[in-house]
DSSP file (Angstrom, degrees, kcal/mol; ACC not computed):
  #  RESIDUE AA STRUCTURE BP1 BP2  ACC     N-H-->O    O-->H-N    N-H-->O    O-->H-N    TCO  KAPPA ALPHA  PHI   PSI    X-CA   Y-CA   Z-CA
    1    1 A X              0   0    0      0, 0.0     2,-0.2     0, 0.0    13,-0.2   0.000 360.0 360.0 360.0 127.2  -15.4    3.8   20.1
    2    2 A X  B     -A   13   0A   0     11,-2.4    11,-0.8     0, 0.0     2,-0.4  -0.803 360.0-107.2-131.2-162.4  -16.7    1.8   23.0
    3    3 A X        -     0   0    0     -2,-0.2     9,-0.2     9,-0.2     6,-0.1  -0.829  23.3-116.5-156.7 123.7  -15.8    1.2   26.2
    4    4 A X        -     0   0    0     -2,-0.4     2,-0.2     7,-0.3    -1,-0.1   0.590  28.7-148.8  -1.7 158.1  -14.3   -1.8   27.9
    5    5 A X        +     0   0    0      5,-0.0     2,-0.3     3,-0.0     3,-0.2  -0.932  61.3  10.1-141.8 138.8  -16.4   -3.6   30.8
    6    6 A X  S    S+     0   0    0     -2,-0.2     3,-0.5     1,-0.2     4,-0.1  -0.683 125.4  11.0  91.7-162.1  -15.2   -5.3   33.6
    7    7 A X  S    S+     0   0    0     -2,-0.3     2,-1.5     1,-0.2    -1,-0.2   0.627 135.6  36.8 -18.2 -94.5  -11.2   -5.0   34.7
    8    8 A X  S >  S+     0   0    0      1,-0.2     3,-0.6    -3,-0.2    -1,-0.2  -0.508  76.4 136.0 -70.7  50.8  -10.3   -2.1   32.2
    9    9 A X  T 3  S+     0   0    0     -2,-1.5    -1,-0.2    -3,-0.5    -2,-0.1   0.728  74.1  58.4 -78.5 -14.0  -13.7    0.0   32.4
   10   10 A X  T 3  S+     0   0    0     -3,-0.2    -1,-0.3    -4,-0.1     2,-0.3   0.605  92.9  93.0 -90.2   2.4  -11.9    2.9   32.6
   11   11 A X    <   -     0   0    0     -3,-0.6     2,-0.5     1,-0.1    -7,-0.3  -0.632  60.4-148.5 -80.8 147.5  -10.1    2.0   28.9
   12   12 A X        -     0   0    0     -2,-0.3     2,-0.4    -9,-0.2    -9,-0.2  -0.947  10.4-165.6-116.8 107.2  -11.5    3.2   25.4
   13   13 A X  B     -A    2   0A   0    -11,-0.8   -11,-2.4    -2,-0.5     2,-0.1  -0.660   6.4-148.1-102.5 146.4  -11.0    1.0   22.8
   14   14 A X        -     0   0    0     -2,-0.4     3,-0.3   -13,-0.2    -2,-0.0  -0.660  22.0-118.8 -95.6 170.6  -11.5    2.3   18.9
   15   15 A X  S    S+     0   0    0      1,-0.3     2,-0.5    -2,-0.1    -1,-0.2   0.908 100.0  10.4 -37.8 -67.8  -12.5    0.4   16.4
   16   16 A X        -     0   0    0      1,-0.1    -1,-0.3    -3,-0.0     4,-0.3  -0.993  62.7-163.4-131.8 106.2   -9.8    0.5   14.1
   17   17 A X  S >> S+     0   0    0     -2,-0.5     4,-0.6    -3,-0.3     3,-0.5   0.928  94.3  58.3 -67.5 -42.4   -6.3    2.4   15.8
   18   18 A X  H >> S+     0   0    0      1,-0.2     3,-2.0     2,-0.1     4,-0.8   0.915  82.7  90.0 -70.1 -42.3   -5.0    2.8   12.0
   19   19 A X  H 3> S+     0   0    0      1,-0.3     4,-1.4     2,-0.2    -1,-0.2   0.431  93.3  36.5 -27.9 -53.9   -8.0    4.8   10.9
   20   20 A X  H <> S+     0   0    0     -3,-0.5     4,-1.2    -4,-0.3    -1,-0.3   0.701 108.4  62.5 -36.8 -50.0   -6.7    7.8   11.6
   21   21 A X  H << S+     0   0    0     -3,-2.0    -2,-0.2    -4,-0.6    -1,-0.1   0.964 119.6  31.1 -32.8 -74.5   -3.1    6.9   10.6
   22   22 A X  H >< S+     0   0    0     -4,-0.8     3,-1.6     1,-0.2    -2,-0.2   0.860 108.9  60.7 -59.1 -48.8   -4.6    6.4    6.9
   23   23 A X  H >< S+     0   0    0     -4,-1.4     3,-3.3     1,-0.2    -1,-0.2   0.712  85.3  91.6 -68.8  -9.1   -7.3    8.7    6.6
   24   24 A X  T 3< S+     0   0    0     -4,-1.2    -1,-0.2     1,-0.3    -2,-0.1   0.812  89.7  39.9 -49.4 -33.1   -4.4   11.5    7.3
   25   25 A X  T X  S+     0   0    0     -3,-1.6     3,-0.9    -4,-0.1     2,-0.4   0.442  92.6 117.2 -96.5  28.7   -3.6   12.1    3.4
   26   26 A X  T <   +     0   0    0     -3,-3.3   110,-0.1     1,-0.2   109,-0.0  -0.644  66.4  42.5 -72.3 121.0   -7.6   11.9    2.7
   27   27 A X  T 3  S+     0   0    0     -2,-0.4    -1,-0.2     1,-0.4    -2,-0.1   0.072  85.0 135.9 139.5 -28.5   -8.7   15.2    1.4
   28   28 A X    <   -     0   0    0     -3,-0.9     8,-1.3     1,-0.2    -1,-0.4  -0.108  53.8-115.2-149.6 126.8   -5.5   15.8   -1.1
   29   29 A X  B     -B   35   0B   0      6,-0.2     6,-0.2     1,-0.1    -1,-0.2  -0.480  16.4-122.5 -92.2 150.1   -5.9   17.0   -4.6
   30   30 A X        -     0   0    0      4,-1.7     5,-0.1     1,-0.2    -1,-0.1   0.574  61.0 -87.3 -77.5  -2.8   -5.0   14.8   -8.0
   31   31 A X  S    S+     0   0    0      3,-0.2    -1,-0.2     5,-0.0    -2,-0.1  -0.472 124.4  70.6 127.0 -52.6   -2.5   17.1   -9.6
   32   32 A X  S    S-     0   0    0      2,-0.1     3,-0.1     1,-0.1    -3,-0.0   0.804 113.6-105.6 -80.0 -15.5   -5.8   19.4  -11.6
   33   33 A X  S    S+     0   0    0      1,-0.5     2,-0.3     0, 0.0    -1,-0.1   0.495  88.5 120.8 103.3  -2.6   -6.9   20.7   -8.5
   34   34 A X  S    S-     0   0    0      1,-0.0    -4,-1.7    -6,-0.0    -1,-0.5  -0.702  77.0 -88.2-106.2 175.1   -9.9   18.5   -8.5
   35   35 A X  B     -B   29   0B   0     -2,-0.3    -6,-0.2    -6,-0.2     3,-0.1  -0.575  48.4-107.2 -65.6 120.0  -10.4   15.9   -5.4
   36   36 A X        -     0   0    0     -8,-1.3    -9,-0.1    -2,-0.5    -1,-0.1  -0.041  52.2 -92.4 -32.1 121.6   -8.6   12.5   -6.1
   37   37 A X        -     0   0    0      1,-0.1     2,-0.3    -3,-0.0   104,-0.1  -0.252  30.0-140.5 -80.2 162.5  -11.1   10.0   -6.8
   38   38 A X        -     0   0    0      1,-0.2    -1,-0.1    -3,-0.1   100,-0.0  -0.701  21.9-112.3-109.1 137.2  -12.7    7.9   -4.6
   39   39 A X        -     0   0    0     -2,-0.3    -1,-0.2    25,-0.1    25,-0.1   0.213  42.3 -94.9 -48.0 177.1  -13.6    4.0   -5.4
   40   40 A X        -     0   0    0      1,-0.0     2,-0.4     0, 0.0   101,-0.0   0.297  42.7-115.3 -26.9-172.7  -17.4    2.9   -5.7
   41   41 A X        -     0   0    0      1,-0.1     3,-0.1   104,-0.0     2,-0.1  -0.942  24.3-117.6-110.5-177.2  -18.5    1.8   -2.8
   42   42 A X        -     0   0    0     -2,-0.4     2,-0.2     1,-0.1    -1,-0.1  -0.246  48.2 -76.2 -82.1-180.0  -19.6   -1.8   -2.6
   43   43 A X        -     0   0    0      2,-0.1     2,-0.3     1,-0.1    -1,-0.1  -0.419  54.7-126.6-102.7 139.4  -23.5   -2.8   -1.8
   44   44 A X        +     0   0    0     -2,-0.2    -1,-0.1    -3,-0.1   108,-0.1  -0.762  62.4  22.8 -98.0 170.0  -24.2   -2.3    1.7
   45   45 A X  S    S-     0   0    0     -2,-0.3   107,-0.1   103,-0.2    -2,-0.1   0.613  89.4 -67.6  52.5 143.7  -25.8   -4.8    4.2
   46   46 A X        -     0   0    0    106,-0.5     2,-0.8   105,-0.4   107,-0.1   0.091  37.9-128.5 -16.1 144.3  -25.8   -8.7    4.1
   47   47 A X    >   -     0   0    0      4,-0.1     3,-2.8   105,-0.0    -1,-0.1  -0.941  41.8 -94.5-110.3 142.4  -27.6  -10.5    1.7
   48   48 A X  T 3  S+     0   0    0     -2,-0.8     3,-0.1     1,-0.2   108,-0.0   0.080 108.7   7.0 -29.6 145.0  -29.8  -13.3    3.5
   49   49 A X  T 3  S+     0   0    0      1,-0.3    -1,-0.2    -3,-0.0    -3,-0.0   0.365  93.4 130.0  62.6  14.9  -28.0  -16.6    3.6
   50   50 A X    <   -     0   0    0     -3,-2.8     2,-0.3     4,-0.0    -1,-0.3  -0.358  47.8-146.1 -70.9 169.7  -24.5  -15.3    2.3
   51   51 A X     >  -     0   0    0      1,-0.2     4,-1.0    -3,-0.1     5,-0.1  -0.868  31.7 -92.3-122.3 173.7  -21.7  -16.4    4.5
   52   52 A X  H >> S+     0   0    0     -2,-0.3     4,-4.5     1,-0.2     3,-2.7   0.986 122.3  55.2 -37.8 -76.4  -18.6  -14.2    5.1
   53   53 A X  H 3> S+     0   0    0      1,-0.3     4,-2.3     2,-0.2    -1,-0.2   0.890 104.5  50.2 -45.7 -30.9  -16.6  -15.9    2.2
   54   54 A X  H 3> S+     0   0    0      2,-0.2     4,-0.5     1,-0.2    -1,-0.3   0.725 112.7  51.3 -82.0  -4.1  -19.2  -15.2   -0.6
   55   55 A X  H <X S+     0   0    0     -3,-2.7     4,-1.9    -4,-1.0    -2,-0.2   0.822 108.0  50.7 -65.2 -46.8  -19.1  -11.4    0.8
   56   56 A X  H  X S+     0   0    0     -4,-4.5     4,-2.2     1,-0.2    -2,-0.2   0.701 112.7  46.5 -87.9  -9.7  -15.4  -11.4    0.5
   57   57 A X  H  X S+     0   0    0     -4,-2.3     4,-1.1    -5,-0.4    -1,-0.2   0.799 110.0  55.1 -58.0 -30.7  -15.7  -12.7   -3.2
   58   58 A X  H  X S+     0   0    0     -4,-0.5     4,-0.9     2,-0.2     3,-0.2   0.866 113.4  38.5 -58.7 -56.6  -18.3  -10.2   -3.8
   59   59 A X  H >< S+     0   0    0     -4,-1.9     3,-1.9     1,-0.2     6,-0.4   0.971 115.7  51.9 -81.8 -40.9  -16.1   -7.5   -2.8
   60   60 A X  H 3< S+     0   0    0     -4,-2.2    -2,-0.2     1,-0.2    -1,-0.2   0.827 109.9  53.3 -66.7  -5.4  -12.9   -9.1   -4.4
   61   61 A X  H 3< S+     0   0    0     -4,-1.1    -1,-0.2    -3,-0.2    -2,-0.2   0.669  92.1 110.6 -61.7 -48.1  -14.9   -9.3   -7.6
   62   62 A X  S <X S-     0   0    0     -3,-1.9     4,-0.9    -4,-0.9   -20,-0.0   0.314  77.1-125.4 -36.0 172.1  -15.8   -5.7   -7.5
   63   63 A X  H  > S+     0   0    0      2,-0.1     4,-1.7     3,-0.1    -1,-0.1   0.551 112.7  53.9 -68.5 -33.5  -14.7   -2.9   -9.7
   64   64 A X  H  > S+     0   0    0      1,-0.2     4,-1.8     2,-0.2    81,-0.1   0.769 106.9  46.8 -83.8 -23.5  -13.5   -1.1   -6.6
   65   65 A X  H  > S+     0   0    0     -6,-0.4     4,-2.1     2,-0.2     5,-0.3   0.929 112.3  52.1 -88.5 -56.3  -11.4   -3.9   -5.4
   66   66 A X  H  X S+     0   0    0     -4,-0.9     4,-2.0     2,-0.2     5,-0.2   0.931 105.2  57.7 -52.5 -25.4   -9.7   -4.4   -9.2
   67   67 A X  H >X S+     0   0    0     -4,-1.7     3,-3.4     2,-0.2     4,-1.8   0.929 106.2  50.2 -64.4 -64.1   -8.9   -0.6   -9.2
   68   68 A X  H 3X S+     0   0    0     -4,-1.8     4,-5.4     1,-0.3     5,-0.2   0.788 117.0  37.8   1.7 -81.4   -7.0   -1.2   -6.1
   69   69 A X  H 3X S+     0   0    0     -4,-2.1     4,-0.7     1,-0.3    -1,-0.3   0.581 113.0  54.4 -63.7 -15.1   -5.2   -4.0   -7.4
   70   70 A X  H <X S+     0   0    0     -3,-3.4     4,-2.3    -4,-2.0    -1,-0.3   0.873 114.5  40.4-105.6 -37.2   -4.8   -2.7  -10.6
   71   71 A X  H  X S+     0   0    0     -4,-1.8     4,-1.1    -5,-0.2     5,-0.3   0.924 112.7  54.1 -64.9 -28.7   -3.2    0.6   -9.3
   72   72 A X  H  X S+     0   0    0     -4,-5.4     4,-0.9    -5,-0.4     5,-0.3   0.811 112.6  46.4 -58.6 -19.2   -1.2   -1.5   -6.7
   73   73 A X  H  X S+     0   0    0     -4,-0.7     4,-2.1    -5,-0.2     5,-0.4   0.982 108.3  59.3 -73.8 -63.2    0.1   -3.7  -10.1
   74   74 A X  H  X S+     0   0    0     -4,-2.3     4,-0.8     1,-0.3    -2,-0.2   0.682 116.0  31.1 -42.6 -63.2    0.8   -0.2  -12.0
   75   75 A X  H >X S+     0   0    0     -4,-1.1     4,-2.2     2,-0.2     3,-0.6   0.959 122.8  43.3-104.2 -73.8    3.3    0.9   -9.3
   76   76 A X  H 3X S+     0   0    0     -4,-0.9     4,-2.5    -5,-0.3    -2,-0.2   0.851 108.8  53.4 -49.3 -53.9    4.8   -2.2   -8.1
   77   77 A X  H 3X S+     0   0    0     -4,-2.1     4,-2.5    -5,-0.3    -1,-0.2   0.854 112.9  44.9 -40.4 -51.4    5.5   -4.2  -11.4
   78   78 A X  H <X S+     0   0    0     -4,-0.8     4,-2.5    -3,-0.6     5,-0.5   0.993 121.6  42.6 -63.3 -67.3    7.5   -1.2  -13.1
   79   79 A X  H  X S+     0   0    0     -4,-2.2     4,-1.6     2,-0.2     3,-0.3   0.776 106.0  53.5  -4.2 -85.0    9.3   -0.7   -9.8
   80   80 A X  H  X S+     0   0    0     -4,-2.5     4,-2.7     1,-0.3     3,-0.3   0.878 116.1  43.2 -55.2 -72.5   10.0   -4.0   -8.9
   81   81 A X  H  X S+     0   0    0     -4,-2.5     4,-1.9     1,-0.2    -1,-0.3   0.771 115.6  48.1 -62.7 -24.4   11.9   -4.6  -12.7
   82   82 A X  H  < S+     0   0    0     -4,-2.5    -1,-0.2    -3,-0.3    -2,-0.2   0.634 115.6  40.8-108.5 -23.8   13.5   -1.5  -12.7
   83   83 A X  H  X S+     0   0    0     -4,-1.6     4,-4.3    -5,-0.5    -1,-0.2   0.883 118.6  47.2 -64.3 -54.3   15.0   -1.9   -9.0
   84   84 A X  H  X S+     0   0    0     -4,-2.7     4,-2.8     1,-0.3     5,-0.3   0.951 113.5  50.8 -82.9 -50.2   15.9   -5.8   -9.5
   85   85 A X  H  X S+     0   0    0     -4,-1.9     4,-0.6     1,-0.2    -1,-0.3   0.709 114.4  44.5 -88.1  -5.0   17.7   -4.6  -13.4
   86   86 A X  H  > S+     0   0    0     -5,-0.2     4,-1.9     3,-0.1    -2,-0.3   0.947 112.8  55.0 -64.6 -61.7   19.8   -1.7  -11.4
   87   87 A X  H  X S+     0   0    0     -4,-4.3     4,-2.1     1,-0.2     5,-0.2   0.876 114.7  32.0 -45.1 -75.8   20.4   -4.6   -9.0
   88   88 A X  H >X S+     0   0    0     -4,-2.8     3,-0.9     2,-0.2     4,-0.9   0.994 114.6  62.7 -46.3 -65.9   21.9   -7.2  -11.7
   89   89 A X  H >X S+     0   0    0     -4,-0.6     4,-3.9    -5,-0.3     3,-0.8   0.838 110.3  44.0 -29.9 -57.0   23.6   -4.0  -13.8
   90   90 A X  H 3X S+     0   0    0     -4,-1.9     4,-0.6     1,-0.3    -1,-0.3   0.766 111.6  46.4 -66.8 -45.7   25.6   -3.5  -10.5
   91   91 A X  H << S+     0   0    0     -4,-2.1    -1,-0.3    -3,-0.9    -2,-0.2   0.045 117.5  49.5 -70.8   7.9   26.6   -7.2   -9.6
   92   92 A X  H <X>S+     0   0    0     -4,-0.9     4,-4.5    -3,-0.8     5,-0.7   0.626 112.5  44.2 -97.2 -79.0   27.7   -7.5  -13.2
   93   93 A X  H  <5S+     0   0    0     -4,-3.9     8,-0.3     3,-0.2    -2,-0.2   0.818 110.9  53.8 -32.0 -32.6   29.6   -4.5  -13.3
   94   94 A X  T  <5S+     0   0    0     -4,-0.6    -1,-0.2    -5,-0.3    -3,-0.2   0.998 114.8  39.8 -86.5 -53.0   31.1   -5.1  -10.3
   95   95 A X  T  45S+     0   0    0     -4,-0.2     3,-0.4     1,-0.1    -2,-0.2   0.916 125.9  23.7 -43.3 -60.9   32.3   -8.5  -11.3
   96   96 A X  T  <5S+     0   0    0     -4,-4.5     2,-0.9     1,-0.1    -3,-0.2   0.902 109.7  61.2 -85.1 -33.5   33.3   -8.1  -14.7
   97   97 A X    >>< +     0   0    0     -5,-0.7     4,-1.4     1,-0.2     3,-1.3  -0.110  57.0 155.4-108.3  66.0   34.0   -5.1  -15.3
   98   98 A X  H 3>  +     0   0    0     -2,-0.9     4,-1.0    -3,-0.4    -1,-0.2   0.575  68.8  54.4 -33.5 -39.5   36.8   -4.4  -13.1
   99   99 A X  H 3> S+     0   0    0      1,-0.3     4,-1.6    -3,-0.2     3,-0.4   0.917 113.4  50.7 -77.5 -30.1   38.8   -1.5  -14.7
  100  100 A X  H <4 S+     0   0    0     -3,-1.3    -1,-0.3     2,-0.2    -2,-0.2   0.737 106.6  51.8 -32.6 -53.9   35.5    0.3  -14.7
  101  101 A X  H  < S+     0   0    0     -4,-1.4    11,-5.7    -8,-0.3    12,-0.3   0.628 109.8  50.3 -30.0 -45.3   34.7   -0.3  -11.2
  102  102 A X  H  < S+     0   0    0     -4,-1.0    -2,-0.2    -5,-0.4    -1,-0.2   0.513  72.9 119.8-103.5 -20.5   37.7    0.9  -10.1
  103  103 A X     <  -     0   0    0     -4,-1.6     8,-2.2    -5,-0.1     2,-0.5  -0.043  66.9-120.4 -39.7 156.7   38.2    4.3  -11.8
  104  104 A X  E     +C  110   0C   0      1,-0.2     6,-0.2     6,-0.2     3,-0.1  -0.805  33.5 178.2-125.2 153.1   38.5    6.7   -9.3
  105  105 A X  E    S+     0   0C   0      4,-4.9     2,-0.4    -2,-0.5    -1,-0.2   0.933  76.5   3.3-104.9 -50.4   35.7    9.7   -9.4
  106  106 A X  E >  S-C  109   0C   0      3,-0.8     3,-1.4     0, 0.0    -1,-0.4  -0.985 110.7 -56.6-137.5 130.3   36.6   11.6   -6.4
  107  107 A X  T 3  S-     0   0    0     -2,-0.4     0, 0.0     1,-0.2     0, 0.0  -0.473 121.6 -13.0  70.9-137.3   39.7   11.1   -4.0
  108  108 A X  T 3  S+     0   0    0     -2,-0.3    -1,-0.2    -4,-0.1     2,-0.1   0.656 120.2  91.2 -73.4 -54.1   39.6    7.9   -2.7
  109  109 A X  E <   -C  106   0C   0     -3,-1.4    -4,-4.9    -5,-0.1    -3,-0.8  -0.197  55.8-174.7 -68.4 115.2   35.9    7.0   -3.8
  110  110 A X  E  >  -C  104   0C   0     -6,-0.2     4,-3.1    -5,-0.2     5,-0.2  -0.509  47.5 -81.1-114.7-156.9   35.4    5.3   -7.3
  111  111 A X  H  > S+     0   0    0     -8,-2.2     4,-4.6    -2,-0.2     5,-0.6   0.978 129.0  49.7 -58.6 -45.4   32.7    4.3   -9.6
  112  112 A X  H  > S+     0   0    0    -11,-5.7     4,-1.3    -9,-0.2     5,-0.1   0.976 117.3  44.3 -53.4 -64.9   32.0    0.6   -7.3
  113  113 A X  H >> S+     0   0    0    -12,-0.3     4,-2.0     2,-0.2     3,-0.7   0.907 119.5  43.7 -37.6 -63.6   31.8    3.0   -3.8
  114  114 A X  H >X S+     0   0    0     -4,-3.1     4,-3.3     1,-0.3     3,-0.5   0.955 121.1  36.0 -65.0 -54.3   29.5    5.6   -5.9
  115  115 A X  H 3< S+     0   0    0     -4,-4.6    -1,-0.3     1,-0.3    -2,-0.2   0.691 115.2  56.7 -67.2  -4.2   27.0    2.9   -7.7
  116  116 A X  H XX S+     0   0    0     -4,-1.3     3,-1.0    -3,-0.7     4,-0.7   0.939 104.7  57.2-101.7 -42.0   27.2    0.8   -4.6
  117  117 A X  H XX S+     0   0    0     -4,-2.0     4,-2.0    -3,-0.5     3,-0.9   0.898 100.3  54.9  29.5 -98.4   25.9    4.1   -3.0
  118  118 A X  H 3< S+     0   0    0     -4,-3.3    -1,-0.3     1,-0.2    -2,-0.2  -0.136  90.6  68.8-102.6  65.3   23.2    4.1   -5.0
  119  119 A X  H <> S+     0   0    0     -3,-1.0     4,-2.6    -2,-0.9    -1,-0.2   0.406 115.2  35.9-109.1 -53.2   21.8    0.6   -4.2
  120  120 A X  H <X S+     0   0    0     -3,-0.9     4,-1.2    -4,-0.7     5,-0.3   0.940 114.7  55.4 -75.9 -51.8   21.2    2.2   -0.9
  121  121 A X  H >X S+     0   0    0     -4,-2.0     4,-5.7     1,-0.2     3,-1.9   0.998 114.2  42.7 -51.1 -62.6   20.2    5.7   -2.4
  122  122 A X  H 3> S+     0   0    0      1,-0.2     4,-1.2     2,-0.2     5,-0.3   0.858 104.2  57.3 -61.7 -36.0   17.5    4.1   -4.6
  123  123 A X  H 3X S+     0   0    0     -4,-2.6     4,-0.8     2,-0.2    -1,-0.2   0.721 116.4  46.1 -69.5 -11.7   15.7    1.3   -2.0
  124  124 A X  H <X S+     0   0    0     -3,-1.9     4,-4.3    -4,-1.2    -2,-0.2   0.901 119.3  39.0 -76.6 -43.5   15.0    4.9    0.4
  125  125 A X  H  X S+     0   0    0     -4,-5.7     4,-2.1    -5,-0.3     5,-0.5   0.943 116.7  44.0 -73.5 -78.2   13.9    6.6   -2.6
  126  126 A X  H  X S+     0   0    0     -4,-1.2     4,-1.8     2,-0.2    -1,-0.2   0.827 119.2  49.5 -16.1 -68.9   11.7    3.5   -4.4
  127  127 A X  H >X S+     0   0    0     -4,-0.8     3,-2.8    -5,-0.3     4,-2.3   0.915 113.4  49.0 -64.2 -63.5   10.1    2.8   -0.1
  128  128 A X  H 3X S+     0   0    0     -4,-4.3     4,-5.2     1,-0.3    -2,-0.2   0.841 115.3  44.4 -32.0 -57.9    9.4    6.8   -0.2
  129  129 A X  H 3X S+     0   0    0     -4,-2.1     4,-1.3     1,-0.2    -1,-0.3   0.781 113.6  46.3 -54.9 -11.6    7.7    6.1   -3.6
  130  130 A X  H <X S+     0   0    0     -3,-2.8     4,-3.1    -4,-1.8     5,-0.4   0.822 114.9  43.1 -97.9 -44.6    5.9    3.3   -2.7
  131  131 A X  H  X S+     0   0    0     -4,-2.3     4,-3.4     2,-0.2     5,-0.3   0.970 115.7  53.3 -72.3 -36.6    4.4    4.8    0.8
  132  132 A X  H  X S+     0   0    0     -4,-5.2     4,-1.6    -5,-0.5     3,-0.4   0.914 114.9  46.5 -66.9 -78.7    3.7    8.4   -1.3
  133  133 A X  H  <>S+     0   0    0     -4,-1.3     5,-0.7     1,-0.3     4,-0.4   0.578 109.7  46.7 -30.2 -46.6    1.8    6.1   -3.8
  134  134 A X  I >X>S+     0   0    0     -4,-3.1     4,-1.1     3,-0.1     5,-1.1   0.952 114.8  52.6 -83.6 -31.2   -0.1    4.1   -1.6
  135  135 A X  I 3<>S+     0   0    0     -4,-3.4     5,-0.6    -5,-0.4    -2,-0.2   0.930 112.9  35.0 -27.3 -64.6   -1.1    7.1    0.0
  136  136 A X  I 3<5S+     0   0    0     -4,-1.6    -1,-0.2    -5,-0.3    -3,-0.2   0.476 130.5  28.8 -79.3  -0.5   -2.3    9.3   -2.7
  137  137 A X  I <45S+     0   0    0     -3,-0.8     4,-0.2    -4,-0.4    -3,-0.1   0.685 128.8  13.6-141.2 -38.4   -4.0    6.4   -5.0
  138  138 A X  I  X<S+     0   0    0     -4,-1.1     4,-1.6    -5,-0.7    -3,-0.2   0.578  95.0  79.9-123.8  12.2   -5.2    3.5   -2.8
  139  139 A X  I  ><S+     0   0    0     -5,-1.1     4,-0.8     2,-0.2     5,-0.3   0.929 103.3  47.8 -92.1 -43.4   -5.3    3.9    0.9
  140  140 A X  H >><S+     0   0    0     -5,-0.6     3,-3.5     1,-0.2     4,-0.6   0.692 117.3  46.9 -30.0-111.0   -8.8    5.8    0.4
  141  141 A X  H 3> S+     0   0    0      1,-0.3     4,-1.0     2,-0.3    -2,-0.2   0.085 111.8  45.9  86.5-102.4   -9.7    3.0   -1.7
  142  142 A X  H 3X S+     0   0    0     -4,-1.6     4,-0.6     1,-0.3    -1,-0.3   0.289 111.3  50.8 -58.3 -36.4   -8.7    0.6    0.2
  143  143 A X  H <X S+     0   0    0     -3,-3.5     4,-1.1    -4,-0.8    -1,-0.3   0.754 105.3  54.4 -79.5 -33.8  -10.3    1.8    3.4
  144  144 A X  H >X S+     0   0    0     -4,-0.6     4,-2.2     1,-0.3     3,-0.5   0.918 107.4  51.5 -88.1 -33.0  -13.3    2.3    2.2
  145  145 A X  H 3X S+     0   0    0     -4,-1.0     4,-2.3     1,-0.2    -1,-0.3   0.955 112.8  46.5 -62.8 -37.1  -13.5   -1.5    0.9
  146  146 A X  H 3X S+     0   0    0     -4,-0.6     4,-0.7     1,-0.3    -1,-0.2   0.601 108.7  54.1 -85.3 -16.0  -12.5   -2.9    4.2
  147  147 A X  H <X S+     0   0    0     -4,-1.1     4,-1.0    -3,-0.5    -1,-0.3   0.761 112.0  43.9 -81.5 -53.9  -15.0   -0.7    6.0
  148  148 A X  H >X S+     0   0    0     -4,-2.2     4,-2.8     1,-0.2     3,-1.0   0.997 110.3  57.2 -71.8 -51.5  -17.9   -2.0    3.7
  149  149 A X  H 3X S+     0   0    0     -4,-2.3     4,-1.4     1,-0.3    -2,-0.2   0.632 110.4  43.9 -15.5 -47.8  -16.5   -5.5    4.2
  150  150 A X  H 3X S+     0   0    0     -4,-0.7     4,-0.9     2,-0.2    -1,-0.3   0.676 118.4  44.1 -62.7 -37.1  -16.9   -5.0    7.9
  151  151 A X  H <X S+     0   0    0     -4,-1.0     4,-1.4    -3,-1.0  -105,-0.4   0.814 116.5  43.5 -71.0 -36.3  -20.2   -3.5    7.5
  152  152 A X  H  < S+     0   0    0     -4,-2.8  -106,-0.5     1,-0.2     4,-0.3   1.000 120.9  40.4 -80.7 -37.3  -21.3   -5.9    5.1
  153  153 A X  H  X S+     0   0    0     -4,-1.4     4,-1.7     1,-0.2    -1,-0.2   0.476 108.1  69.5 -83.7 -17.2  -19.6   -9.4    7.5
  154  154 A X  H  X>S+     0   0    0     -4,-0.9     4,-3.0     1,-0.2     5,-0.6   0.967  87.2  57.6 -70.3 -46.9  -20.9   -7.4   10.4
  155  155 A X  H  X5S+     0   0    0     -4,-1.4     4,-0.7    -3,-0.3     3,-0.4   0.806 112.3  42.9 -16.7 -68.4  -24.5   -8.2    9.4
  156  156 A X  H  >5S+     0   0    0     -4,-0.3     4,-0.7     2,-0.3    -1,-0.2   0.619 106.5  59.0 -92.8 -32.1  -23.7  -12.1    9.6
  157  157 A X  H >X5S+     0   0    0     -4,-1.7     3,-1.0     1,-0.2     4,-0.5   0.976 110.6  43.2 -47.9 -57.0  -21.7  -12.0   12.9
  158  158 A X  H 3<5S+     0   0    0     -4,-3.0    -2,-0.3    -3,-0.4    -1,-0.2   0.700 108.7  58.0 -70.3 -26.2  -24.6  -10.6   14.6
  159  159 A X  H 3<<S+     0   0    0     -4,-0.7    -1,-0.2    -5,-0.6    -3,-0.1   0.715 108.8  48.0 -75.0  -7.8  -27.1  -13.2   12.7
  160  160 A X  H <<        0   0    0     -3,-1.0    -2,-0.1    -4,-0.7    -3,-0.1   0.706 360.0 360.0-103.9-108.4  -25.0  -16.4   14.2
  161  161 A X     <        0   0    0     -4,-0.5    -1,-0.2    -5,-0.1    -3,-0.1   0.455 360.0 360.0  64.1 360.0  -25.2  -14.9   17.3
C-alpha cells in the first residue's frame, strides 16, 4: 500500500486491488485433508544484465508456469469438446430429426424446449466449473508466479531508473 502525493494525498492505493479477490479461496484443502499444493516458486531477484523479456521466458519456461498451463489445458480441452459435441448433437437433432424434437415430454414442452434448456443449463454449470477450478488448482499458482515476476522485473525497473 502507499499513498498518493500531490492532488489525491489523502487516497491509498494498493498494489494489486485483485489480491485479495484471489487469495480468498487460498487456504482450502485437496479433497485428503491435506493443503492443496502450492507451485515452486521461481528464483528471486534480477540477474545482472537480463532484461524484462528474458525474465518473462525464464518464468514461462519454469516448471511452475507449465503446471499452470498444463492444469489450465486439463480442464479447458475436455470441456471445451464436450460443450462444442452437446452443441452440434443439438443443432443436428433439431434439424433432422424432427419427429424426435417434437415429442411432447410434459404439457406443452417437448424434447427441442427441454434440450434447448439445457444449452443454457450446461454454459452456467461448465462457467461455475471453470471459476471453481481455477480457483481451487491455479489461482495460487498463478499468483504466486506473477508476484515473483513483479519481484523479479521490479529489480530492472529500478536499475533503468
Amino acid at each position: 500500500m502507499e499513498k498518493q502525493e500531490g492532488r489525491e494525498a489523502a487516497a491509498v492505493r494498493f498494489d494489486d486491488p485483485w489480491y485479495d479477490a484471489l487469495a480468498s479461496g487460498w487456504g482450502e484443502l485437496d479433497g485428503t485433508g491435506a493443503p492443496a499444493p502450492v507451485a515452486p516458486p521461481v528464483p528471486a531477484g534480477p540477474a545482472p544484465g537480463h532484461s524484462a523479456a528474458e525474465i518473462y521466458l525464464e518464468v514461462q519456461r519454469s516448471a511452475a508456469f507449465q503446471e499452470v498451463r498444463s492444469r489450465y489445458r486439463r480442464f479447458v480441452v475436455p470441456a471445451s469438446l464436450a460443450f462444442f459435441t452437446w452443441y452440434v448433437v443439438y443443432v443436428v437433432a433439431a434439424t433432422t430429426a424432427h419427429d424426435l424434437m417434437a415429442r411432447p415430454v410434459v404439457g406443452a414442452v417437448n424434447v427441442a424446449m427441454v434440450a434447448g434448456l439445457g444449452q443454457f443449463l450446461t454454459t452456467f454449470l461448465l462457467t461455475w466449473a471453470y471459476a471453481r477450478h481455477a480457483r481451487l488448482r491455479r489461482d495460487r499458482a498463478a499468483l504466486d508466479l506473477r508476484w515473483d515476476t513483479q519481484e523479479l522485473t521490479r529489480g530492472i525497473k529500478e536499475i533503468k531508473r
